[in-house]
VEXKOLDO-971350 format. One record per residue (C-alpha): residue number from 1; residue in one letter; x, z, y. Coordinates in steps of 0.02 Angstrom, whole numbers. Example, Ala and Ser with C-alpha at 12.3 -4.5 7.8 and 13.67 -1.06 7.14 Angstrom:
<recs>
<i 1&aa A&X 615&Z 390&Y -225> .
<i 2&aa S&X 684&Z 357&Y -53> .
</recs>
This chain:
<recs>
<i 1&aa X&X -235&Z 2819&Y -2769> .
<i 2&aa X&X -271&Z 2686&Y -2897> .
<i 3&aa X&X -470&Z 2661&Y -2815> .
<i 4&aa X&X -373&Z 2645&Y -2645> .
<i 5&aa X&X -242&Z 2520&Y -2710> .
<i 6&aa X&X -412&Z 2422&Y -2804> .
<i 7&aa X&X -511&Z 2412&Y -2664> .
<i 8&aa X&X -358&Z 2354&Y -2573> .
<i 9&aa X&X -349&Z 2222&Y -2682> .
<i 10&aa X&X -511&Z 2174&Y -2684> .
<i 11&aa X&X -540&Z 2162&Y -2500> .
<i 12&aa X&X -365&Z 2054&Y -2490> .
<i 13&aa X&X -458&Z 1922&Y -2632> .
<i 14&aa X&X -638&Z 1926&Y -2531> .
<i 15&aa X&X -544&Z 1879&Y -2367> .
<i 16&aa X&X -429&Z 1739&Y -2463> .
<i 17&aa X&X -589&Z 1669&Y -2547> .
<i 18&aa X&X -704&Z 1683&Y -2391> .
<i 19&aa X&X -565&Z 1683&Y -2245> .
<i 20&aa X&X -561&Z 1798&Y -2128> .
<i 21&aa X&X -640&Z 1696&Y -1973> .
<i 22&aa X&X -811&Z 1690&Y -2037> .
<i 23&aa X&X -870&Z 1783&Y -1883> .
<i 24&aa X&X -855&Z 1680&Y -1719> .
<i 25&aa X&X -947&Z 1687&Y -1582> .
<i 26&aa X&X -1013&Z 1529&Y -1507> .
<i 27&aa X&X -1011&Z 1515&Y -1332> .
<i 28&aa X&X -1150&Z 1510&Y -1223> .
<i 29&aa X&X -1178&Z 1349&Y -1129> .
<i 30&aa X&X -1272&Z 1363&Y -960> .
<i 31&aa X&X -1258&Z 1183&Y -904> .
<i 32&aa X&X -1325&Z 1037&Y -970> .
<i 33&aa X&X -1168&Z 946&Y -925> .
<i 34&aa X&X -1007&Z 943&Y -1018> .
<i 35&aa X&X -864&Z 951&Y -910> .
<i 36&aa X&X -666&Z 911&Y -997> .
<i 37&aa X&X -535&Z 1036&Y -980> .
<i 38&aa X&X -423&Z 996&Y -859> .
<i 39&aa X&X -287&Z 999&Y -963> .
<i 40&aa X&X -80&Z 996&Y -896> .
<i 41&aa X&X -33&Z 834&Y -858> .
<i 42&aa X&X 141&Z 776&Y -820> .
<i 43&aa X&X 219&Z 668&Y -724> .
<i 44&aa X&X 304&Z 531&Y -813> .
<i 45&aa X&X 504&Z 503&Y -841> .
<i 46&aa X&X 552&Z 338&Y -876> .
<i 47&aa X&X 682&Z 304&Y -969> .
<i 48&aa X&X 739&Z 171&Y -864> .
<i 49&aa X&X 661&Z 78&Y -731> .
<i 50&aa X&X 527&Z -61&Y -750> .
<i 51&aa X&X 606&Z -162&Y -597> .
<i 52&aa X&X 779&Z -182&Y -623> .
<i 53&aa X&X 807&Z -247&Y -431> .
<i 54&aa X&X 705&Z -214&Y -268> .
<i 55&aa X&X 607&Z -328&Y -191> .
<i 56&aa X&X 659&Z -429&Y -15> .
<i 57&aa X&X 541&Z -390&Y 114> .
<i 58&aa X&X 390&Z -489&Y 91> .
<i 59&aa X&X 360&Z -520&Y 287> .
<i 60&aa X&X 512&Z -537&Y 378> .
<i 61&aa X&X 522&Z -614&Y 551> .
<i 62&aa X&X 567&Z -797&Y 480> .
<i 63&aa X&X 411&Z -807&Y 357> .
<i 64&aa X&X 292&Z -709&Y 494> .
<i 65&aa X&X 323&Z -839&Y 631> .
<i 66&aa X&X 299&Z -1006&Y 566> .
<i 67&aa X&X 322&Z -1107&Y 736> .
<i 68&aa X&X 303&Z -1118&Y 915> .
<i 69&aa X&X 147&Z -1234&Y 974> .
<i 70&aa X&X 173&Z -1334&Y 1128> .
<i 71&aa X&X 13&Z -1410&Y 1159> .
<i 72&aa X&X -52&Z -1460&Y 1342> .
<i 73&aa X&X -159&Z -1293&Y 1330> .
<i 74&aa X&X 9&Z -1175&Y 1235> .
<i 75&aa X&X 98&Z -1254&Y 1428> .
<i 76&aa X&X -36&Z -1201&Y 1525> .
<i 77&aa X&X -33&Z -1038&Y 1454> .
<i 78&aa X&X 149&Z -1034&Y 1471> .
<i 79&aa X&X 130&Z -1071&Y 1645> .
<i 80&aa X&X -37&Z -974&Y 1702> .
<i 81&aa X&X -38&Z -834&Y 1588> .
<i 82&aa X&X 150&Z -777&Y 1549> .
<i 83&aa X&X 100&Z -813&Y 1351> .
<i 84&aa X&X 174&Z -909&Y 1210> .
<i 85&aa X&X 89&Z -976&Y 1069> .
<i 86&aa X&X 139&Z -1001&Y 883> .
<i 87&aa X&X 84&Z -1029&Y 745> .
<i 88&aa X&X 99&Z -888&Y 620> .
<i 89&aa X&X 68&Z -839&Y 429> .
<i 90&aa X&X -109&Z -813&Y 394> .
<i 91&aa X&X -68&Z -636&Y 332> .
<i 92&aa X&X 48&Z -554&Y 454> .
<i 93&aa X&X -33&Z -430&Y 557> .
<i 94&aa X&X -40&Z -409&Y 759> .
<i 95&aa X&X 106&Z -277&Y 719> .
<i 96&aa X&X 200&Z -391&Y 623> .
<i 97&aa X&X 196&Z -537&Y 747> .
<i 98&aa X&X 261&Z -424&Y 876> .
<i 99&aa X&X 402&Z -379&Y 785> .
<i 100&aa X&X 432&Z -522&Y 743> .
<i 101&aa X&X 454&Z -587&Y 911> .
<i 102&aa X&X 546&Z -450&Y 974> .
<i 103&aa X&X 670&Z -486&Y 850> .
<i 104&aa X&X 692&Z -667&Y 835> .
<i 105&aa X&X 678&Z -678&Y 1045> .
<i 106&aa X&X 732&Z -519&Y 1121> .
<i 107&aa X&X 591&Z -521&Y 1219> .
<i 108&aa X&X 437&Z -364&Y 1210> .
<i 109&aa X&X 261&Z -426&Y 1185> .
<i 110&aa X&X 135&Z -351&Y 1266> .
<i 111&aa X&X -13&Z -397&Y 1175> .
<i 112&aa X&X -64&Z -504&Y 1024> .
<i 113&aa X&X -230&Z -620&Y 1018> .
<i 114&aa X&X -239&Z -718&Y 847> .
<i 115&aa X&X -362&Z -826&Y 780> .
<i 116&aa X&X -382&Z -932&Y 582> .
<i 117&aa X&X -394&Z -1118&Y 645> .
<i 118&aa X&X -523&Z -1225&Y 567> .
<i 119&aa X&X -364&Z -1322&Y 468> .
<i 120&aa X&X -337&Z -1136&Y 371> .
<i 121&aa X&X -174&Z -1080&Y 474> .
<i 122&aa X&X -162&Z -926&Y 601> .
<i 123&aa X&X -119&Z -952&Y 786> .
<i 124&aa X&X -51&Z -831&Y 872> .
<i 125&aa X&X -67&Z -795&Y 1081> .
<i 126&aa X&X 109&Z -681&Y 1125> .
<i 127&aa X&X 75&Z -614&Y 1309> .
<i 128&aa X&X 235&Z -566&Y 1346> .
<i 129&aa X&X 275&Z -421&Y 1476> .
<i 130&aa X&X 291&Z -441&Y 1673> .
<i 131&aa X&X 470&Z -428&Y 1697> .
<i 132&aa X&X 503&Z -566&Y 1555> .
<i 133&aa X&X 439&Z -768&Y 1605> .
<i 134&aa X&X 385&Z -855&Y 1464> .
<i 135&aa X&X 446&Z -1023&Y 1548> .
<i 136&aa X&X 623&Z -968&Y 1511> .
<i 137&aa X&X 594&Z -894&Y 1346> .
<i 138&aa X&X 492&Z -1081&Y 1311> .
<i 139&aa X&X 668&Z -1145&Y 1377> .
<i 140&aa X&X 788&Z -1029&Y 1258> .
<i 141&aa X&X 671&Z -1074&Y 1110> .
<i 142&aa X&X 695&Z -1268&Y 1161> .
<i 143&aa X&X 522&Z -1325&Y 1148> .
<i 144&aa X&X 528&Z -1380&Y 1326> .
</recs>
């Protein structure tokens, strides 16, 4: 009982001294690469918010449409080709400008040419739909 309780003892001081995790096993690697763990990552919860108040639109109708043109050639177009022409903000979309239309005029679009002017600004051509004239939306606008 005594030898038992010794070499008890003894083995309990060798594994102290040593530790016991003197045997490991090292993996075998098969790939030069090393790829990181993918390890959890959460999502983050702010404590408060880093914009205290949201932002106005950036593009509403007023700053999309800058003005109405009413050159010789904007008439003639007007007159020949049911289509108004303004001038617009250089980065408002084909979308945009046709939104912006329908809401400032009350009138539908049907398509959108644009082009950048040598002078750096964006003109926009508005052909407007059959059963609208652009002569009397030229009128409403009071350009004419």
């Amino acid at each position: 009982m005594a030898n038992q309780a010794s070499a008890k003892a003894q083995s309990a001081k060798k594994a102290a001294l040593k530790g016991v995790h003197g045997k490991a096993v090292r993996k075998i690697r098969t790939s030069t690469h090393f790829n990181r763990p993918k390890t959890l990552a959460l999502k983050s919860a702010p404590k408060y918010p880093r914009k205290s108040v949201a932002h106005a639109p950036r593009m509403d109708q007023y700053r999309v449409i800058r003005q109405p043109l009413n050159t010789e050639t904007a008439m003639k177009k007007i007159e020949d080709h049911n289509t108004l022409t303004f001038l617009v903000d250089v980065k408002a979309n084909k979308n945009q400008i046709k939104d912006a239309v329908k809401r400032l005029y009350d009138v539908e679009a049907a398509s959108v040419n644009t082009l950048i002017r040598p002078d750096g600004y964006k003109k926009a051509f508005v052909r407007l739909t059959a059963d609208v004239d652009a002569l009397d939306v030229a009128n409403k606008i009071g350009f004419i």
